[in-house]
C-alpha positions in Angstrom: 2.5 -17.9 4.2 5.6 -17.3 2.2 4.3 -19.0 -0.7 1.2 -17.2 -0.4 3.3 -13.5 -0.2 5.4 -14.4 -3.2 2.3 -15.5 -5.5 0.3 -12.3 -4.5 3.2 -10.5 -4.9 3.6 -11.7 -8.6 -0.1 -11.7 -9.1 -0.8 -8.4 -7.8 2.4 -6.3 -8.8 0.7 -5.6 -12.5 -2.1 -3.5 -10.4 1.2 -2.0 -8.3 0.3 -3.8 -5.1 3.3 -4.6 -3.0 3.6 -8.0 -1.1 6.2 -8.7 1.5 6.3 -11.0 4.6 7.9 -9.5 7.9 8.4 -12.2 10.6 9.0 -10.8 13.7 9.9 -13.7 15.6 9.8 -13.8 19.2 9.6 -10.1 21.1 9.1 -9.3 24.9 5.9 -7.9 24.4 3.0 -8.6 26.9 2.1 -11.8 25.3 5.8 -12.4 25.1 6.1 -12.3 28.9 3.4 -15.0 29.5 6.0 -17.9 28.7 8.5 -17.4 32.0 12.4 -15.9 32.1 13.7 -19.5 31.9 12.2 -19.6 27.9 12.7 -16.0 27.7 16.7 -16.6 28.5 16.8 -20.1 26.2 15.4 -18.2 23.2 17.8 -15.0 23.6 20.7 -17.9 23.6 19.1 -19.2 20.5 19.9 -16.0 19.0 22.9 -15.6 16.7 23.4 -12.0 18.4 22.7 -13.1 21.9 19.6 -10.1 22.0 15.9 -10.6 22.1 14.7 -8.2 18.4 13.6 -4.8 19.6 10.1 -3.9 18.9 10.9 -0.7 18.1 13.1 -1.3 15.8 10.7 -3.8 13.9 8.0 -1.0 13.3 10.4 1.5 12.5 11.5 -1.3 9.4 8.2 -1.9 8.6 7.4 2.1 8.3 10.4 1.9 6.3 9.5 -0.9 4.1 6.1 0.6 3.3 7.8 3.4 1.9 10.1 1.1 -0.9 8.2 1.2 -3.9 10.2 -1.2 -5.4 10.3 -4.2 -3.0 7.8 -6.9 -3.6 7.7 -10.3 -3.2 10.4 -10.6 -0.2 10.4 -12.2 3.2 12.0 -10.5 6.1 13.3 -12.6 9.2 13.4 -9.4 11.6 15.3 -13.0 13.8 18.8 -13.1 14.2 18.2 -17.2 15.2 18.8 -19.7 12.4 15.5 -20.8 10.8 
């Protein structure tokens, strides 16, 4: 997927498409909830800040980053763990 954003990213930029990756990582959503507190707590520990990534937060970046006209071709790890 990141090779995929970078090459469209290059390809497309000469018809001023912008192509970036956002990867949310793991967020108490609904579907988030399904896996237990036990995994819930071990991946908040993973997490170089110690704090699940706020979803609102996340959108209010992407909103943000749809308005950079000059940003293409990046990948955002919206993750404080180490990947």
């Amino acid at each position: 997927l990141i090779g995929l954003t970078k090459s469209a990213a290059k390809e497309l930029g000469r018809f001023n498409v912008r192509v970036n990756a956002v990867l949310p990582g793991f967020h108490l959503t609904e579907m988030g909830s399904e896996v237990g507190d036990e995994r819930v707590e071990g991946i908040r520990r993973e997490h170089c800040l110690e704090r699940l990534p706020n979803t609102e937060e996340l959108a209010g970046f992407v909103v943000s980053l749809s308005k950079l006209a000059s940003v293409s071709g990046q990948v955002f790890n919206f993750d404080s763990r180490i990947v």
